[in-house]
C-alpha positions, -999 to 999 in steps of 0.1 A, spaced: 497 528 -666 533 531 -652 561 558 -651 592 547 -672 625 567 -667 642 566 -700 683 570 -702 688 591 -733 726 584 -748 753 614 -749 752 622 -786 729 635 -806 702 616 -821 663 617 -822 647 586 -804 611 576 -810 592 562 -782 558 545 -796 525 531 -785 507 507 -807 471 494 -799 470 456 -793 465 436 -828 466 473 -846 494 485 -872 486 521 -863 512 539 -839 516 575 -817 539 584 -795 563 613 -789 601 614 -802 631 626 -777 659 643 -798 697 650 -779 717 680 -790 709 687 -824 700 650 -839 678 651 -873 645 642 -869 625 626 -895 588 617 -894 575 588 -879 546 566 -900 516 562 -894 520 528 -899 538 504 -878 553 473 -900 535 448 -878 506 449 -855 515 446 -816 515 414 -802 484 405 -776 487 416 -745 506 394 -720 526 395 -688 555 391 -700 568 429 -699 548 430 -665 574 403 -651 601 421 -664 598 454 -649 616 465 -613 601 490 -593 632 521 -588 615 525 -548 605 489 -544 585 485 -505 610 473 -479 608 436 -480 581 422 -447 560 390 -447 519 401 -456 498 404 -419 468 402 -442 460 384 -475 431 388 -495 426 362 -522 402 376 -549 391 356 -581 380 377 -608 346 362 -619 318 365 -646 311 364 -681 298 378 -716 264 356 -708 242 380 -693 270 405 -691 276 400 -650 312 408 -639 321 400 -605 350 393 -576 345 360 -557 315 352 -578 292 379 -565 287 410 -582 292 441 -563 263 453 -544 253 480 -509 251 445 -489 289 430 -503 310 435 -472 343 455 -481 379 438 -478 392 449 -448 426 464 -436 441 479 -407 468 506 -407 506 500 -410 499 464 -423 510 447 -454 485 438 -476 486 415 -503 458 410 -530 462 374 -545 446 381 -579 431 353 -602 415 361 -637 386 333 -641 373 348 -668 385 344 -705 392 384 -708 417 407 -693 412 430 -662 429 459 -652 425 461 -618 428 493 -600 433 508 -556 423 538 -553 446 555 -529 473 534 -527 503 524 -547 508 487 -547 540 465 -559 535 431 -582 554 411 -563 540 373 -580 529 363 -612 522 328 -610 541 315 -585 574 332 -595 581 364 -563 598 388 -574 602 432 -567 581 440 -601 563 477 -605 551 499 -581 514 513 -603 478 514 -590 466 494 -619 477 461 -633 463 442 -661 452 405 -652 450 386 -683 429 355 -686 441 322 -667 468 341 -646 475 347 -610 489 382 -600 502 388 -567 501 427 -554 516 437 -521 506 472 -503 512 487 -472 481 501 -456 491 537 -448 458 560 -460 428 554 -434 391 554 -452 372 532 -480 387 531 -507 376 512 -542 392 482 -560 377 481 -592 383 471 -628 389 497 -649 371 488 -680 344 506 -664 316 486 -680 332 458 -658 327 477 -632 293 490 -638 285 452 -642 299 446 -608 335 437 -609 341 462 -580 348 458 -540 352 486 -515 387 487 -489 379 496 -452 400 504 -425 389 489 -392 
């Protein structure tokens, strides 16, 4: 998920903005029209399927309000574990249960979630009440997005920064929820 601010151009004209499914032909999306530009139908069909997800648009992007630039006071490194075999997702090789102690945080720090997908399948990893910045993808710093989710495809290391400004627990989860039903899921504390 992200918000995109789109520039529309002075004249008229209609301007189809569409999402394709990864490895799918078939498309959606909406179509912007300025002044009184024609607008024509847009197929059903796309003339190639979309490529396979990467992170190659991820480094790409620039956050519009990035976070003022400070060193992390606390680091978390988190590898995202598990497997089809048995069906057992997990973060640091244990899958989430009552007795898994959370990853904790203390207010007005920098935070900074050093993510690596050890599994052969992507992850979209989500904060609940936060907003974090991708501010590494392997190796390479930079000011990417500000989102609460951020998919973590296999083999890759993703870097999120966040400043700790919401007291409480708070979960970090992936969001193909049958990941996280499996146990690919940890719990934020303050302290």
């Amino acid at each position: 998920r992200l918000d995109i601010l789109i520039k529309m151009p002075r004249g008229p004209g209609a301007f189809p903005v569409l999402a394709i499914l990864e490895g799918e032909r078939r498309q959606t999306g909406v179509i912007l029209v300025a002044g009184r530009g024609p607008v024509t139908r847009i197929p059903e069909i796309a003339p190639t399927s979309s490529p396979a997800l990467t992170l190659n648009l991820e480094s790409r992007l620039r956050a519009t309000k990035p976070l003022a630039k400070r060193k992390p006071d606390r680091i978390h490194h988190i590898d995202l574990t598990g497997d089809m075999n048995g069906y057992v997702w997990s973060i640091n090789g244990v899958a989430w249960n009552k007795d898994v102690p959370p990853l904790p945080v203390a207010e007005g720090e920098r935070v900074e979630f050093v993510l690596r997908n050890k599994t052969l399948m992507p992850h979209p990893m989500h904060l609940h009440g936060h907003q974090f910045q991708v501010v590494e993808i392997d190796g390479k710093r930079f000011s990417g997005a500000v989102r609460d989710t951020i998919l973590v495809t296999p083999g890759r290391r993703v870097v999120i920064a966040f400043d700790a400004n919401n007291p409480g627990w708070w979960a970090f989860h992936c969001h193909l929820l049958y990941h996280q039903a499996a146990g690919m899921f940890a719990t934020v504390r303050y302290i």
